[in-house]
N, CA, C and O atoms as a DFTB+ gen file, in Angstrom:
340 C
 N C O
     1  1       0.799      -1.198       0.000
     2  2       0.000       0.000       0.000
     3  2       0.844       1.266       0.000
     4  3       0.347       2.291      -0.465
     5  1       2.146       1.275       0.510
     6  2       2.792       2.671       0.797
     7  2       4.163       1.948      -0.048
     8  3       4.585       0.798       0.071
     9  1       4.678       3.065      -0.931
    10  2       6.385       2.915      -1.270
    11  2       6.811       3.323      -0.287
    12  3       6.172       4.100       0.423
    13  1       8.072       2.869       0.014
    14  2       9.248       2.917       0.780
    15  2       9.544       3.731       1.514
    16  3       9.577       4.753       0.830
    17  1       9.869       4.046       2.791
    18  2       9.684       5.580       3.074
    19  2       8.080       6.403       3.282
    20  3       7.776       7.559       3.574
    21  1       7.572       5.616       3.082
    22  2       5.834       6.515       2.929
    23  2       5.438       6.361       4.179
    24  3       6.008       5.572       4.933
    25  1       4.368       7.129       4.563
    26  2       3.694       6.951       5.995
    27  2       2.622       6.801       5.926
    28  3       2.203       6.839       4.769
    29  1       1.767       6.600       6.820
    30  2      -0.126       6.186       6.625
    31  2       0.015       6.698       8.031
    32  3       1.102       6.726       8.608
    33  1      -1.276       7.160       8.640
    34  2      -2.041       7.504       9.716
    35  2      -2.972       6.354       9.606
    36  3      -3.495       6.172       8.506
    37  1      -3.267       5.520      10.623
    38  2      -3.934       4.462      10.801
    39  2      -5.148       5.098      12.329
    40  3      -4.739       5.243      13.481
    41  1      -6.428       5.333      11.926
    42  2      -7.057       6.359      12.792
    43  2      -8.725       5.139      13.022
    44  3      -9.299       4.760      12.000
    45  1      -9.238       4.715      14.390
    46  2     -10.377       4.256      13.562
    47  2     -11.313       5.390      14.407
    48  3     -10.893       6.531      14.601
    49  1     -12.478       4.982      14.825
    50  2     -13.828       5.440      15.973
    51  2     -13.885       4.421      16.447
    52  3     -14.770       3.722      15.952
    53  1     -13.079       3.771      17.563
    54  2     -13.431       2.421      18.370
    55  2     -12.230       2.753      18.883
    56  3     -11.324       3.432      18.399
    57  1     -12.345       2.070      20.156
    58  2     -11.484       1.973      21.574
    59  2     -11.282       0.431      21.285
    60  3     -10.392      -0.111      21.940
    61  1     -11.808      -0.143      20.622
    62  2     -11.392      -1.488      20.817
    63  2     -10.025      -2.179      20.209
    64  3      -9.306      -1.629      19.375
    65  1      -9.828      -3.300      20.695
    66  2      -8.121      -4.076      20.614
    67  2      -8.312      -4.490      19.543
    68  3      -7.690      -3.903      18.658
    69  1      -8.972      -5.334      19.228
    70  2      -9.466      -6.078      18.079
    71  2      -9.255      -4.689      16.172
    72  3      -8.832      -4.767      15.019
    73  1      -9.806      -3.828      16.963
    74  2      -9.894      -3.020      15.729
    75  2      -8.288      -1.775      16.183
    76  3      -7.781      -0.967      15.405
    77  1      -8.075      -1.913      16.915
    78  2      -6.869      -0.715      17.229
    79  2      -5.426      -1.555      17.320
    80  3      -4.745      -1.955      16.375
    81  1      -5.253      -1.654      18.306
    82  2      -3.434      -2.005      18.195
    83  2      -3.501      -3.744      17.565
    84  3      -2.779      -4.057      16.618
    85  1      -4.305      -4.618      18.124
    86  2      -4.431      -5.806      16.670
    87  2      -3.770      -5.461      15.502
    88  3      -2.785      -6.001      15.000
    89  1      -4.546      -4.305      15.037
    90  2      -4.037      -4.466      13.790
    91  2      -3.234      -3.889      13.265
    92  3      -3.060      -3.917      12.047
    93  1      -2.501      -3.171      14.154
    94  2      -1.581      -2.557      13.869
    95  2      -0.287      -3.359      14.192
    96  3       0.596      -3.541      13.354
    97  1      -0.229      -3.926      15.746
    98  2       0.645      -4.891      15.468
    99  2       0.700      -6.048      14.713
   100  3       1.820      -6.557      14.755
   101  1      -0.341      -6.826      13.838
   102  2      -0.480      -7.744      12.883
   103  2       0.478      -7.100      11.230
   104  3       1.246      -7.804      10.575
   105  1       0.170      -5.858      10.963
   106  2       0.798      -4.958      10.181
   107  2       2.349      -4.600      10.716
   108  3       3.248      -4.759       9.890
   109  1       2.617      -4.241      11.727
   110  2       4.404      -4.511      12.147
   111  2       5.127      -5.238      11.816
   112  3       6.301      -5.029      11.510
   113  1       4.213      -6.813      11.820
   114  2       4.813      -7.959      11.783
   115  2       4.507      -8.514      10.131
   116  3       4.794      -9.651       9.757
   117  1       4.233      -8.063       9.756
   118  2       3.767      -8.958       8.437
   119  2       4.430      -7.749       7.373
   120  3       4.998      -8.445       6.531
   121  1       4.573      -6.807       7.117
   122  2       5.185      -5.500       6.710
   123  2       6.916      -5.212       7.229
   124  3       7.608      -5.609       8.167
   125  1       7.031      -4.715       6.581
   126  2       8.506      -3.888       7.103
   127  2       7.955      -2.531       7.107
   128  3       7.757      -1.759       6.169
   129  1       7.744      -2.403       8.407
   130  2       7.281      -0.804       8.684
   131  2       7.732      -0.935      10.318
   132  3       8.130      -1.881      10.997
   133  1       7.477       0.445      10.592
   134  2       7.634       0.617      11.848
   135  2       6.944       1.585      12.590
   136  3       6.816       2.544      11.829
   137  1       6.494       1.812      13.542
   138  2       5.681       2.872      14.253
   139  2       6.320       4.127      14.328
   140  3       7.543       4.154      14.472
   141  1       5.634       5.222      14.248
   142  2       6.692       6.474      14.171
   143  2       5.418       7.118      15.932
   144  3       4.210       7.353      15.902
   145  1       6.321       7.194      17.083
   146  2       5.645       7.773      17.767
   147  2       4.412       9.106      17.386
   148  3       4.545       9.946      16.496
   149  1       3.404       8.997      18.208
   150  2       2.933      10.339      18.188
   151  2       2.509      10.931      19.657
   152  3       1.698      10.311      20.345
   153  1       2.935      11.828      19.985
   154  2       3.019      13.054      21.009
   155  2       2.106      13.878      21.381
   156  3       1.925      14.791      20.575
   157  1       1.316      13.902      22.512
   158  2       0.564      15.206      22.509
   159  2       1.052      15.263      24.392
   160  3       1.287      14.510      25.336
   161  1       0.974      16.800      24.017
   162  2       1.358      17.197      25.598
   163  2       0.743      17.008      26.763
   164  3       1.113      17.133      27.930
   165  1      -0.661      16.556      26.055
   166  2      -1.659      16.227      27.369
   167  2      -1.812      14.701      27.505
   168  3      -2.689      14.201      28.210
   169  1      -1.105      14.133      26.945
   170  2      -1.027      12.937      26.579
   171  2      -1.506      11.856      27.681
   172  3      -1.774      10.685      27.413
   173  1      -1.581      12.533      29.166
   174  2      -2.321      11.595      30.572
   175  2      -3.403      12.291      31.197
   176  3      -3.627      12.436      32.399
   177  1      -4.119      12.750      30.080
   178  2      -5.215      13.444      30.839
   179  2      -6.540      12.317      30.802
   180  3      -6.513      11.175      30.343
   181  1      -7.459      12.887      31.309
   182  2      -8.559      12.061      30.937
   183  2      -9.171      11.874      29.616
   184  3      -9.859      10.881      29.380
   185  1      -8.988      12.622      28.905
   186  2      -9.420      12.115      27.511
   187  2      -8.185      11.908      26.990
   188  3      -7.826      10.771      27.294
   189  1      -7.392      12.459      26.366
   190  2      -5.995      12.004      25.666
   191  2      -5.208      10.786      26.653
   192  3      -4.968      11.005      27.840
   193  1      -4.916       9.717      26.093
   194  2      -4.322       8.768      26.738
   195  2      -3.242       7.963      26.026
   196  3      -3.484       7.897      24.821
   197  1      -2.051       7.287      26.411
   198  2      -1.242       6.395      25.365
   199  2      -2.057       5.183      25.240
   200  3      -2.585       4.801      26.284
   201  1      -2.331       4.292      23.857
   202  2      -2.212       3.639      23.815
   203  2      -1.484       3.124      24.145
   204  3      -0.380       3.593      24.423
   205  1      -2.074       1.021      24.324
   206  2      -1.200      -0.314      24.890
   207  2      -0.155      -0.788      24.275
   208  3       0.577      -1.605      24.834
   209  1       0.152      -0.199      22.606
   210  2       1.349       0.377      21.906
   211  2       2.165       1.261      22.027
   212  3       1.916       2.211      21.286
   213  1       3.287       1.411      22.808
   214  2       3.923       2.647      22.838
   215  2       4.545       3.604      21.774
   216  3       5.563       3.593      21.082
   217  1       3.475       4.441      21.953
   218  2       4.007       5.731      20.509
   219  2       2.166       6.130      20.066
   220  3       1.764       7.169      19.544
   221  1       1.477       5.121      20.417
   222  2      -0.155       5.088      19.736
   223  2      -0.699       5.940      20.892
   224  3      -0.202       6.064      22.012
   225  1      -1.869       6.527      20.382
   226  2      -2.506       7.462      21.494
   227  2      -4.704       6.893      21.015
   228  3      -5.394       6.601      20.038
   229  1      -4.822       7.059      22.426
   230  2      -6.037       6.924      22.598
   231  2      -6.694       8.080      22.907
   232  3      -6.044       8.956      23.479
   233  1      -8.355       8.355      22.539
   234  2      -9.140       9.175      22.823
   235  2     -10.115       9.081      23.387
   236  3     -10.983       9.146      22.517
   237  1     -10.955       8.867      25.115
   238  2     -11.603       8.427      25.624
   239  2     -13.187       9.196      24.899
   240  3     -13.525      10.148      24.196
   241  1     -13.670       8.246      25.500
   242  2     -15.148       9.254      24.792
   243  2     -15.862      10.240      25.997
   244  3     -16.751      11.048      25.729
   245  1     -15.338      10.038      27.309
   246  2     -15.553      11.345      28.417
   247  2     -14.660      11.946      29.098
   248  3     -13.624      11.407      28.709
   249  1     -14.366      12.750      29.900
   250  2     -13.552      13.568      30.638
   251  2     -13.428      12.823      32.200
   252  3     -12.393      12.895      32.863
   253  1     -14.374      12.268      32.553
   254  2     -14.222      11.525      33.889
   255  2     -14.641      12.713      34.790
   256  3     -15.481      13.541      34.437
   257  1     -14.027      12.736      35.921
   258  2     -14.186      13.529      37.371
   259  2     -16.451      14.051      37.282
   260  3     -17.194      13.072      37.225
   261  1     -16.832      14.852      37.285
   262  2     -17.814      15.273      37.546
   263  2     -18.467      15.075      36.289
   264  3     -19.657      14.763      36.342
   265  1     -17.876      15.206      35.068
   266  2     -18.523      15.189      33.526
   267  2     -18.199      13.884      33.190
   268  3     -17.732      13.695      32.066
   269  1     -18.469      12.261      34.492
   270  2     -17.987      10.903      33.567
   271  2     -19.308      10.672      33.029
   272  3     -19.591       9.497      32.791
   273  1     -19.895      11.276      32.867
   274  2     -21.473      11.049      32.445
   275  2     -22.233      11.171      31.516
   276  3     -23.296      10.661      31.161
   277  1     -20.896      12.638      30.813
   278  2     -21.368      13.130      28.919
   279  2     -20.195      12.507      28.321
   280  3     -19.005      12.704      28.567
   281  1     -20.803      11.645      27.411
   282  2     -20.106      11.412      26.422
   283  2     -19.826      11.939      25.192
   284  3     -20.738      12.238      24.422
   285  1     -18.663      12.090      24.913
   286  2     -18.142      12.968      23.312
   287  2     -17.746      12.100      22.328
   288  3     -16.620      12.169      21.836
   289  1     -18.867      10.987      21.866
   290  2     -18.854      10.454      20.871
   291  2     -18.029       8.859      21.220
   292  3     -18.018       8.477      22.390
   293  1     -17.518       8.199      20.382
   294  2     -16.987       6.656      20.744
   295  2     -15.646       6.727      21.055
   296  3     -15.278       5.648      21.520
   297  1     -14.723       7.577      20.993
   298  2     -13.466       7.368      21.209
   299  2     -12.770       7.056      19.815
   300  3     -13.360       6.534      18.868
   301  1     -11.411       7.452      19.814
   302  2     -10.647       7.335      18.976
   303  2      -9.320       6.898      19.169
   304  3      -8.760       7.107      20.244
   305  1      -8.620       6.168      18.012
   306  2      -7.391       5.482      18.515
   307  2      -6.574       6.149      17.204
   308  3      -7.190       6.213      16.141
   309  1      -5.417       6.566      17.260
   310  2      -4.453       6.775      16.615
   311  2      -3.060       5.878      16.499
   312  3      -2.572       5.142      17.357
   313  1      -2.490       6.230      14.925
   314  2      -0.727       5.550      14.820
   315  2      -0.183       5.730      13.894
   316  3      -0.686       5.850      12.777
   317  1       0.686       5.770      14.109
   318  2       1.301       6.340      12.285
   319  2       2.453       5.641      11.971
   320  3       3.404       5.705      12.750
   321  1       2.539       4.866      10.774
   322  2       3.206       3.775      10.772
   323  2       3.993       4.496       9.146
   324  3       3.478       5.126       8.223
   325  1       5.238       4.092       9.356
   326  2       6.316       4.538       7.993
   327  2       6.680       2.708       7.591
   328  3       7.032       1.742       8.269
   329  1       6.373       2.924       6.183
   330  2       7.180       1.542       5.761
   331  2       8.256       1.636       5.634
   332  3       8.474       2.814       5.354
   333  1       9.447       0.906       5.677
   334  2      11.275       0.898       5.500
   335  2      11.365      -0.072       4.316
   336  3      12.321       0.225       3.600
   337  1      10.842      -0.881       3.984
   338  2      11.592      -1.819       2.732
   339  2      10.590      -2.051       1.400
   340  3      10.988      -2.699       0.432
């Protein structure tokens, strides 16, 4: 899917394993690619979180403390993967 050197953002709407780091680590291993971290400064808050991949980031679908009650949609999982060969 990507020449050499190329990158993809791998993004779904699910918190789930099955659809998030699954398949991203199934793609590590079966590919010559590699994860290129991604960073955000709030990265341990209640909504921004690391993914169970280190470098992948998760997006809860509430804030927790007093607002665990509104939800902002399903959550999101991020990763950004560069192919090498």
């Amino acid at each position: 899917l990507l020449k050499r050197g190329g990158t993809m953002v791998y993004s779904t709407c699910s918190l789930s394993n099955d659809q998030n780091e699954n398949v991203v680590s199934w793609l590590l291993e079966k590919e010559r690619a590699e994860l290129i971290p991604i960073h955000f400064p709030k990265a341990t808050s209640d909504l921004v979180m690391a993914g169970t991949i280190k470098g992948t980031v998760r997006f809860q679908p509430n804030l927790g403390g007093r607002h665990s009650q509104e939800l902002f949609g399903g959550g999101f999982f991020l990763a950004k993967i560069r192919k090498i060969g």
